[in-house]
Biopython code that builds the backbone (N, CA, C, O; Angstrom):
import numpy as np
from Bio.PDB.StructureBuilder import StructureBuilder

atoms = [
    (1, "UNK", "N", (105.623, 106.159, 95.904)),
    (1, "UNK", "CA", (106.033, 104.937, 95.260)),
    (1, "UNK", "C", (107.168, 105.166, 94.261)),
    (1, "UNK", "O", (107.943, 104.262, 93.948)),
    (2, "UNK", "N", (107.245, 106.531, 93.725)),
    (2, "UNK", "CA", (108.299, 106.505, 92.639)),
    (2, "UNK", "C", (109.698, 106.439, 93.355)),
    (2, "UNK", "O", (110.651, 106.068, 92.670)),
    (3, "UNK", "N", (109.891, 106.742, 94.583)),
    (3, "UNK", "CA", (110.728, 106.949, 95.342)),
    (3, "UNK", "C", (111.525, 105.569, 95.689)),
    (3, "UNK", "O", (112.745, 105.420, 95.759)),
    (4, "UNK", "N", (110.872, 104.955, 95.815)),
    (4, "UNK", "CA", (110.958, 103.514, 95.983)),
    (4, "UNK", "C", (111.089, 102.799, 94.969)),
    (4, "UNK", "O", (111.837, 101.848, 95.194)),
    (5, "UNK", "N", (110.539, 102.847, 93.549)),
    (5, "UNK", "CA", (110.779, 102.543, 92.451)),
    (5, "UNK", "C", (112.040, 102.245, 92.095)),
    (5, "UNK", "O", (112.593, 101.174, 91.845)),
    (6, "UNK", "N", (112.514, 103.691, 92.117)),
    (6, "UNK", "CA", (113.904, 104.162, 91.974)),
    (6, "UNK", "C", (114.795, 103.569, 93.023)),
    (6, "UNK", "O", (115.935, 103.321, 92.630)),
    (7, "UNK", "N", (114.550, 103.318, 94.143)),
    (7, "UNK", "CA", (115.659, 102.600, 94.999)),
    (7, "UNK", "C", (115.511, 101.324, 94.311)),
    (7, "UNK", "O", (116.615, 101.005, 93.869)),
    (8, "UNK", "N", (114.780, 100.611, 94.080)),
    (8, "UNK", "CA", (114.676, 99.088, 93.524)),
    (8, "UNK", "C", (115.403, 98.693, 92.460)),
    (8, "UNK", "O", (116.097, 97.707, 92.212)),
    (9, "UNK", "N", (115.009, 99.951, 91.721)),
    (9, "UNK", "CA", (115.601, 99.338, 90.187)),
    (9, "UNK", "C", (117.217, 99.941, 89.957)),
    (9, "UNK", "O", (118.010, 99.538, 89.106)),
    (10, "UNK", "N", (117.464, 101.099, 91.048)),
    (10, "UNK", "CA", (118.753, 101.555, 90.857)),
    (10, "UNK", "C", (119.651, 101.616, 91.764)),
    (10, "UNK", "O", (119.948, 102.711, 92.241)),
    (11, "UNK", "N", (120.427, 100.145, 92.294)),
    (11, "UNK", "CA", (121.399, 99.621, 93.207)),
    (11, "UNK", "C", (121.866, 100.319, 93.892)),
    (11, "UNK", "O", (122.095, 100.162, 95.091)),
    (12, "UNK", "N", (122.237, 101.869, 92.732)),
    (12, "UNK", "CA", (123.740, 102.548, 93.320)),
    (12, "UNK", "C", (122.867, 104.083, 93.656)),
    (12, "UNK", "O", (123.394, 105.113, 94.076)),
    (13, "UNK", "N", (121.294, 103.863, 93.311)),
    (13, "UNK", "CA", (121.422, 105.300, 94.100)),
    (13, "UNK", "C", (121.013, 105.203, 95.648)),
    (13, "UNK", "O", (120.318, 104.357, 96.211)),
    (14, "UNK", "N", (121.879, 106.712, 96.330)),
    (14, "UNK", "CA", (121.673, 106.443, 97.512)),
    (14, "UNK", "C", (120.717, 108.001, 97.724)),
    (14, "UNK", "O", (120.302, 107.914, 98.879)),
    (15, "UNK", "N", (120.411, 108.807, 97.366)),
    (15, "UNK", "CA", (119.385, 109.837, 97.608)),
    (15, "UNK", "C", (118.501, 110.166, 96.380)),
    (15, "UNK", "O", (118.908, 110.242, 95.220)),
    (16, "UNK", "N", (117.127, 110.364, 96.843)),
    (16, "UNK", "CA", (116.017, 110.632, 95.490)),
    (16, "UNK", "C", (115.202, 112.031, 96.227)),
    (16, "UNK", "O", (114.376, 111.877, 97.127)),
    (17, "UNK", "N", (115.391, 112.694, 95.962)),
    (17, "UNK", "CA", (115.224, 114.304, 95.749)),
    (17, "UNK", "C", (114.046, 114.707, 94.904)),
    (17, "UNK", "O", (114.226, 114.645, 93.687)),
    (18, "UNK", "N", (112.875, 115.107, 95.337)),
    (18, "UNK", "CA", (111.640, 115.581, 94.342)),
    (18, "UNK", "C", (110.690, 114.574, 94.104)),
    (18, "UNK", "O", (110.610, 113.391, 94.434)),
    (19, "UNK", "N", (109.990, 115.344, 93.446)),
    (19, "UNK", "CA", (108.232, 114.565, 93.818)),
    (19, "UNK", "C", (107.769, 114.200, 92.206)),
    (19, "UNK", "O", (106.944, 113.291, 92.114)),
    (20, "UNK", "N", (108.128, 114.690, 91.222)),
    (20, "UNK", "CA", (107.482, 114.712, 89.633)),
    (20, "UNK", "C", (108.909, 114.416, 89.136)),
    (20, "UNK", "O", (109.991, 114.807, 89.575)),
    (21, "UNK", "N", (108.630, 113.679, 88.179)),
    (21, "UNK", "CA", (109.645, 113.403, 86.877)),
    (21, "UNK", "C", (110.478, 114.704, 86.823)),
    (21, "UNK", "O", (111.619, 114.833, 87.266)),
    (22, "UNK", "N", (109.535, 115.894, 86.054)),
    (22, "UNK", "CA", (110.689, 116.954, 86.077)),
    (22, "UNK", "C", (111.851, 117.105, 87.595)),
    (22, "UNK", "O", (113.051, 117.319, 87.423)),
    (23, "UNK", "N", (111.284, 116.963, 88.904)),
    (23, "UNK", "CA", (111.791, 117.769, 89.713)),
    (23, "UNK", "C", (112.527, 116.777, 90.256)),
    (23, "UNK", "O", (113.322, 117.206, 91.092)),
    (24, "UNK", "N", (112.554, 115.738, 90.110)),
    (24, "UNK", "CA", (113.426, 114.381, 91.017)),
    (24, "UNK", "C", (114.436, 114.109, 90.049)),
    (24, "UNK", "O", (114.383, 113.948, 88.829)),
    (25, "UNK", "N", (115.756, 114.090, 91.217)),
    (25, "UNK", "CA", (116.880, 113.524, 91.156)),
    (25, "UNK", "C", (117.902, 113.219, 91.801)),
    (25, "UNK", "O", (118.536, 113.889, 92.616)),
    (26, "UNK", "N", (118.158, 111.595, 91.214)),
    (26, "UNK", "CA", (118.769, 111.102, 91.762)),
    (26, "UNK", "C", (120.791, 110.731, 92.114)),
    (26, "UNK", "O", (121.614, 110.837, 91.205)),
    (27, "UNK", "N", (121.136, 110.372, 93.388)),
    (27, "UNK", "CA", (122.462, 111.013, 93.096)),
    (27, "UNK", "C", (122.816, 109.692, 93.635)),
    (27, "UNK", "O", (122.201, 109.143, 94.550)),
    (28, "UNK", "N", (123.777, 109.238, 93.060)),
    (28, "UNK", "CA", (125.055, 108.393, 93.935)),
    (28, "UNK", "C", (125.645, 108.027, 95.270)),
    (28, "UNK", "O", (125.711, 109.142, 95.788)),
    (29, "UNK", "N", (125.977, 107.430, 95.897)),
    (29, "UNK", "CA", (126.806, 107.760, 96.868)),
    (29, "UNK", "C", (127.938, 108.669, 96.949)),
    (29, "UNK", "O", (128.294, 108.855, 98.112)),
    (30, "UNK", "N", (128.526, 109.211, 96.186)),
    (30, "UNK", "CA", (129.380, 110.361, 95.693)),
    (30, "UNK", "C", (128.734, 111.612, 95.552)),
    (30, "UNK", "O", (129.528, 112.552, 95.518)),
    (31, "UNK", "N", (127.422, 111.943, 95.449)),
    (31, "UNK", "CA", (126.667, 112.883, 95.340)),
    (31, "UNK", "C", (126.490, 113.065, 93.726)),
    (31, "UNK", "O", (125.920, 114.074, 93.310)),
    (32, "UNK", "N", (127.066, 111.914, 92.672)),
    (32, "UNK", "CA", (127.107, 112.486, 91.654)),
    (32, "UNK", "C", (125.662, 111.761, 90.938)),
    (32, "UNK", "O", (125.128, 110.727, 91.341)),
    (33, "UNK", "N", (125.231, 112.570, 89.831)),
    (33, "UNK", "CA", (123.313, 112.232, 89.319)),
    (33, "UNK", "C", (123.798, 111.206, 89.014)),
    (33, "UNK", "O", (124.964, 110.831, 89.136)),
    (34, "UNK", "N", (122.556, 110.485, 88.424)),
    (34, "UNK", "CA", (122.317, 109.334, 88.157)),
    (34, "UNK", "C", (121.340, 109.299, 87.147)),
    (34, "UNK", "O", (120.277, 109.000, 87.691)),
    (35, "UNK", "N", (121.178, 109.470, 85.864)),
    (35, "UNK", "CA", (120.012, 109.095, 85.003)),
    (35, "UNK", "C", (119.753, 107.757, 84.881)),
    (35, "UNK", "O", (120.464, 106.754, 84.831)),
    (36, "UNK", "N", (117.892, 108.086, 84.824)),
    (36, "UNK", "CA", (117.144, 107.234, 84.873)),
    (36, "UNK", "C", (116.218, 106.813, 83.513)),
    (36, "UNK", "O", (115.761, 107.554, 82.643)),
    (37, "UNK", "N", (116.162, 105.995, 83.596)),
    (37, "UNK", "CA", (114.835, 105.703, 82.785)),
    (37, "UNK", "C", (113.228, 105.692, 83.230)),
    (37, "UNK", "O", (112.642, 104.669, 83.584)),
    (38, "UNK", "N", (112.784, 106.664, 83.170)),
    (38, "UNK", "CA", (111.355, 106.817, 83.548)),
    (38, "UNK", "C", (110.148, 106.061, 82.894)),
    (38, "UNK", "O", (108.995, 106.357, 83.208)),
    (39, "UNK", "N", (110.405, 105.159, 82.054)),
    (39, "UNK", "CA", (109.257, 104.167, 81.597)),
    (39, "UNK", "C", (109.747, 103.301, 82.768)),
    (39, "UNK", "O", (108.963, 103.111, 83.698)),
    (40, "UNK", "N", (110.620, 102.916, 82.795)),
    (40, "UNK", "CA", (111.086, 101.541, 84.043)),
    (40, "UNK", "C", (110.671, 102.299, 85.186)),
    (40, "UNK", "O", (110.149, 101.444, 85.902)),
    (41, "UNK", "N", (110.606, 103.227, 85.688)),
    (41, "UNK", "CA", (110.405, 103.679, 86.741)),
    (41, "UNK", "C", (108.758, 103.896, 87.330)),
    (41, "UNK", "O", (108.076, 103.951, 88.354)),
    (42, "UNK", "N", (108.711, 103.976, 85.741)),
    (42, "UNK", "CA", (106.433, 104.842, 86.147)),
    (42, "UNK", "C", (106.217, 102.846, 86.049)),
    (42, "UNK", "O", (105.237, 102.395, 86.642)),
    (43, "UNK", "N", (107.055, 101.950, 85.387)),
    (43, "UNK", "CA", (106.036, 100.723, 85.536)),
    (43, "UNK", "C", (106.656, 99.770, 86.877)),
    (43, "UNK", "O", (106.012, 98.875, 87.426)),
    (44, "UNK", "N", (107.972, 100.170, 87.228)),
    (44, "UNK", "CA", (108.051, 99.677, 88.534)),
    (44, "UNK", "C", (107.159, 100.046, 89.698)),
    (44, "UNK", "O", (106.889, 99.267, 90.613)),
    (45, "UNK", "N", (106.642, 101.519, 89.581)),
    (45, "UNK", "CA", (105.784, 102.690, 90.458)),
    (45, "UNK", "C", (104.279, 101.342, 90.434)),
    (45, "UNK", "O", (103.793, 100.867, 91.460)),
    (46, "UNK", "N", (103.919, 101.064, 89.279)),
    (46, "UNK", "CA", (102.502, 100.569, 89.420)),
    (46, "UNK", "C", (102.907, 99.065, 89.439)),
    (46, "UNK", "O", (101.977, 98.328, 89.111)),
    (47, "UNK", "N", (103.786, 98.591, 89.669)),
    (47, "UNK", "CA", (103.720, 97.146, 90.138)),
    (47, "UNK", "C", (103.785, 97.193, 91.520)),
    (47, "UNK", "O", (103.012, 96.527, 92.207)),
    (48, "UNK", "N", (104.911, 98.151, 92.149)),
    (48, "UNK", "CA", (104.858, 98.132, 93.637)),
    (48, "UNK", "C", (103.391, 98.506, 94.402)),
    (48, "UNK", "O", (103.034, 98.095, 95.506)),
    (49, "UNK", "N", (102.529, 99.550, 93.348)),
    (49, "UNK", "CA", (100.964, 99.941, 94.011)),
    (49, "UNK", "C", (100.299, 98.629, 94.025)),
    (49, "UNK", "O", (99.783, 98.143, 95.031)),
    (50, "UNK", "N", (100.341, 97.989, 92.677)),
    (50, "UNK", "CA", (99.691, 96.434, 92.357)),
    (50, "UNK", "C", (99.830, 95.965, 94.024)),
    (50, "UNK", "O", (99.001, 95.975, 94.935)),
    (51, "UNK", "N", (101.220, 95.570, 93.974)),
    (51, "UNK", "CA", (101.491, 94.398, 95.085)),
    (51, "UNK", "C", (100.778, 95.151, 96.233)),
    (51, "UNK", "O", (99.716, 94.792, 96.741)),
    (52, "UNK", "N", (101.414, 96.115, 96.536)),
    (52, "UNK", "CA", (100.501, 97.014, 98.175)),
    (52, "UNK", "C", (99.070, 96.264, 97.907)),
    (52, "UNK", "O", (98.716, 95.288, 98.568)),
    (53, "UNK", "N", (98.184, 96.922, 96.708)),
    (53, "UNK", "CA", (96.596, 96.920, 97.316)),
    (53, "UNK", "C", (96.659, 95.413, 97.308)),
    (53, "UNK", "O", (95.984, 95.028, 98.262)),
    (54, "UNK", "N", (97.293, 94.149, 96.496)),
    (54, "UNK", "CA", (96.772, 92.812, 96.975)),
    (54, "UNK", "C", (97.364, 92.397, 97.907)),
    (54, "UNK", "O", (97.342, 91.181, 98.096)),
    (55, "UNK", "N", (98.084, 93.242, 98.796)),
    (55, "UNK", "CA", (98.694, 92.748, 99.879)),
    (55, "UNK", "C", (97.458, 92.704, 100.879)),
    (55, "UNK", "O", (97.066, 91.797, 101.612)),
    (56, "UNK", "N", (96.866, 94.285, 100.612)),
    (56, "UNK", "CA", (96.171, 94.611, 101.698)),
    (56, "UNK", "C", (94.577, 93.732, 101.505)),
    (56, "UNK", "O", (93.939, 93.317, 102.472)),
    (57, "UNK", "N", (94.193, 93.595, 100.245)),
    (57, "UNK", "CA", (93.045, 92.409, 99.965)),
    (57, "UNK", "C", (93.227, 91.580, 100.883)),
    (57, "UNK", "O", (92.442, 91.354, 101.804)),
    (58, "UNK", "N", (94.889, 90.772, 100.586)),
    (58, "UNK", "CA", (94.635, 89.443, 100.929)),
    (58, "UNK", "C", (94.657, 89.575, 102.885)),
    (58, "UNK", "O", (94.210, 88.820, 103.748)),
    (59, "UNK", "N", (95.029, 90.240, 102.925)),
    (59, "UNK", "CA", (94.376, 90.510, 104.539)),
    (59, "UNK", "C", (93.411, 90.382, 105.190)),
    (59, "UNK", "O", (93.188, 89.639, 106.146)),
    (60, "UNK", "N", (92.433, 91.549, 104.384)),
    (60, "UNK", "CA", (91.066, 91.522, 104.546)),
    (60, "UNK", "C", (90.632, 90.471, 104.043)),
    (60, "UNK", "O", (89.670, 90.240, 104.775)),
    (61, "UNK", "N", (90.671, 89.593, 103.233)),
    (61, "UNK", "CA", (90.209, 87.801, 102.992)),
    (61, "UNK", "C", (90.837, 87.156, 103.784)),
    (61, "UNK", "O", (90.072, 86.401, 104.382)),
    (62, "UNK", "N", (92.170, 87.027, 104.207)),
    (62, "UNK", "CA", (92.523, 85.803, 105.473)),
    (62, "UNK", "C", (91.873, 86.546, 106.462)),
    (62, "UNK", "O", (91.999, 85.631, 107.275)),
    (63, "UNK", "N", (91.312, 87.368, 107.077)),
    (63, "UNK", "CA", (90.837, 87.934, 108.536)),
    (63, "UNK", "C", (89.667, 87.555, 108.042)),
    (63, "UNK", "O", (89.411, 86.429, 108.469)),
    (64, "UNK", "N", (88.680, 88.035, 107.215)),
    (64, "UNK", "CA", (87.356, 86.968, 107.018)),
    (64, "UNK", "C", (87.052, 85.787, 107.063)),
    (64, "UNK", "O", (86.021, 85.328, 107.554)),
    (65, "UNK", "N", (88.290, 84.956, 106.343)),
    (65, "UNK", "CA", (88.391, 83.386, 106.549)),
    (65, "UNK", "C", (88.117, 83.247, 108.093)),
    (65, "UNK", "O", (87.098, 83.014, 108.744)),
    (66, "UNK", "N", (89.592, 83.513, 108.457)),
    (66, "UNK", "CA", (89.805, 83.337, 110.058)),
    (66, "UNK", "C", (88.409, 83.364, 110.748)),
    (66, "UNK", "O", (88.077, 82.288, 111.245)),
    (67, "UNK", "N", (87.685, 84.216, 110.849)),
    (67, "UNK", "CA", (86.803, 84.468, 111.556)),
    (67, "UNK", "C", (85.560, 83.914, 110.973)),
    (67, "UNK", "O", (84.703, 83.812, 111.851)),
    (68, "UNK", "N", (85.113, 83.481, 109.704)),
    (68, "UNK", "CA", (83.922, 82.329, 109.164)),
    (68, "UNK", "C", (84.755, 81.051, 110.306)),
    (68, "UNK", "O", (83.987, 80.418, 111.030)),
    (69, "UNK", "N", (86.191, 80.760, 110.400)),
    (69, "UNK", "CA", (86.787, 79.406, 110.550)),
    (69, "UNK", "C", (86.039, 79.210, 112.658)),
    (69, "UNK", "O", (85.399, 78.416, 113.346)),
    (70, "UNK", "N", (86.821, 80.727, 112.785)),
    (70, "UNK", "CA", (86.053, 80.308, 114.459)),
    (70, "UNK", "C", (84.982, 80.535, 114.723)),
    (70, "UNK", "O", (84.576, 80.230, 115.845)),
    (71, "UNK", "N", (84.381, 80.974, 114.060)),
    (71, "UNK", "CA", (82.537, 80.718, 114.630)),
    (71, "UNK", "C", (81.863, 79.368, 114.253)),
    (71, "UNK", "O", (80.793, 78.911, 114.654)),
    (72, "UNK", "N", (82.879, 78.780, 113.266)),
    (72, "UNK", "CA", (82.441, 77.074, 112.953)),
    (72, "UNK", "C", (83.044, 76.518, 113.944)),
    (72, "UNK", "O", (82.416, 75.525, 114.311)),
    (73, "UNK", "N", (84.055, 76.721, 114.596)),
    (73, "UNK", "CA", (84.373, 76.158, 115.882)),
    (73, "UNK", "C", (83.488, 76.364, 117.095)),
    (73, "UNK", "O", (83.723, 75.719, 118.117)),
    (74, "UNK", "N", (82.397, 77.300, 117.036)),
    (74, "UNK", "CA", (81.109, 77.434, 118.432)),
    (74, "UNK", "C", (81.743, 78.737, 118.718)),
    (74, "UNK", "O", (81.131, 79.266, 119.646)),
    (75, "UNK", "N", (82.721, 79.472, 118.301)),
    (75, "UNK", "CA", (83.110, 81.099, 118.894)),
    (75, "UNK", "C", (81.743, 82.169, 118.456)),
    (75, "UNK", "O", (81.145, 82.101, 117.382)),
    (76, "UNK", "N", (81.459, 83.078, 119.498)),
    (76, "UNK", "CA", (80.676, 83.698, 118.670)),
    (76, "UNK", "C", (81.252, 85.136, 118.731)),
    (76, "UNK", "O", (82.475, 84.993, 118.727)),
    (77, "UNK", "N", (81.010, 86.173, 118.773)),
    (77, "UNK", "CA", (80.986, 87.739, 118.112)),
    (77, "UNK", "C", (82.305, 88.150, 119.216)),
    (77, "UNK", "O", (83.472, 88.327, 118.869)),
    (78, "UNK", "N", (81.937, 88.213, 120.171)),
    (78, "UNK", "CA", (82.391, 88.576, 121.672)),
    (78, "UNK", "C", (83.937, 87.864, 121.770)),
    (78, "UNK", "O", (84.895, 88.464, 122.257)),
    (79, "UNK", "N", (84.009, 86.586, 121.264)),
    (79, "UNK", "CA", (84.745, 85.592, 122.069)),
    (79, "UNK", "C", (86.036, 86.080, 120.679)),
    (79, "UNK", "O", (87.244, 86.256, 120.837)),
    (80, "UNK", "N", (85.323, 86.178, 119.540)),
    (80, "UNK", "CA", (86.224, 86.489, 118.201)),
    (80, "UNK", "C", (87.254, 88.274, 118.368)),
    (80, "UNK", "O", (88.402, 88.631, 118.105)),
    (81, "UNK", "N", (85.885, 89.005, 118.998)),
    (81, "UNK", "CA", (87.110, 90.347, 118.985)),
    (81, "UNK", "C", (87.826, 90.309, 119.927)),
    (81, "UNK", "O", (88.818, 91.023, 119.782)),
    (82, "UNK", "N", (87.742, 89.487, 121.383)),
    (82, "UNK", "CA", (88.762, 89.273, 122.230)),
    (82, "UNK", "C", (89.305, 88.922, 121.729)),
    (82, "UNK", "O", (90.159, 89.805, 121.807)),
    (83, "UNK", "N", (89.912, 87.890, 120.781)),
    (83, "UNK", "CA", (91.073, 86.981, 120.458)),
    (83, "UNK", "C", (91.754, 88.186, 119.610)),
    (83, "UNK", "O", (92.818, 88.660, 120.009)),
    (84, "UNK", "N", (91.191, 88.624, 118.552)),
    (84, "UNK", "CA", (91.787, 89.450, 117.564)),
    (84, "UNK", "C", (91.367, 90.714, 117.416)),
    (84, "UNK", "O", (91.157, 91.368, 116.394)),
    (85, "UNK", "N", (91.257, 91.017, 118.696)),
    (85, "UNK", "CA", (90.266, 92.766, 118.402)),
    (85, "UNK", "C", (89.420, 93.315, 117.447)),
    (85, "UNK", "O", (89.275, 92.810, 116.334)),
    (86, "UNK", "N", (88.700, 94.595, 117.922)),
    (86, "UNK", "CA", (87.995, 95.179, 116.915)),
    (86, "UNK", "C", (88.124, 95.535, 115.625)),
    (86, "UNK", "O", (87.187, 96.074, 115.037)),
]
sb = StructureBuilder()
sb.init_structure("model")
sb.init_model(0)
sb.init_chain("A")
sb.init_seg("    ")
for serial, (resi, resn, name, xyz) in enumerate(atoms, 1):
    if name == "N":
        sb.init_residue(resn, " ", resi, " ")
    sb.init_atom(name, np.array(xyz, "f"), 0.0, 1.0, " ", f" {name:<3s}", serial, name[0])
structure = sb.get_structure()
């Protein structure tokens, strides 16, 4: 995610190099660095995790909906994983 962080919040970089604060850096399209600000970066890091896991919630709640919705239509177990698999 920090990887991505850093593409978001920084237009002009075009390569991110390393895994930890100390060891990552980022370069330009010119190859030349780019300093960062790492508070903007560790809280962009946990908004992009935020959004992922309620992305993936709201999945698992519309696929529950969905499937309370067609068994009120007379679908039962069988007829539901054909439509939308296991």
């Amino acid at each position: 995610m920090i990887h991505e962080a850093i593409l978001q919040l920084y237009s002009n970089a075009r390569s991110v190099n390393g895994d930890t604060e100390k060891t990552i850096t980022v370069c330009d399209e010119k190859g030349r660095e780019i300093s960062i600000d790492w508070d903007r970066v560790q809280t962009k890091s946990t908004e992009l995790k935020v959004a992922l896991e309620t992305e993936k919630n709201n999945k698992v709640t519309k696929k529950a909906s969905a499937i309370t919705k067609l068994k009120n239509l007379g679908l039962d177990d069988d007829e539901i994983t054909a439509l939308i698999g296991g």
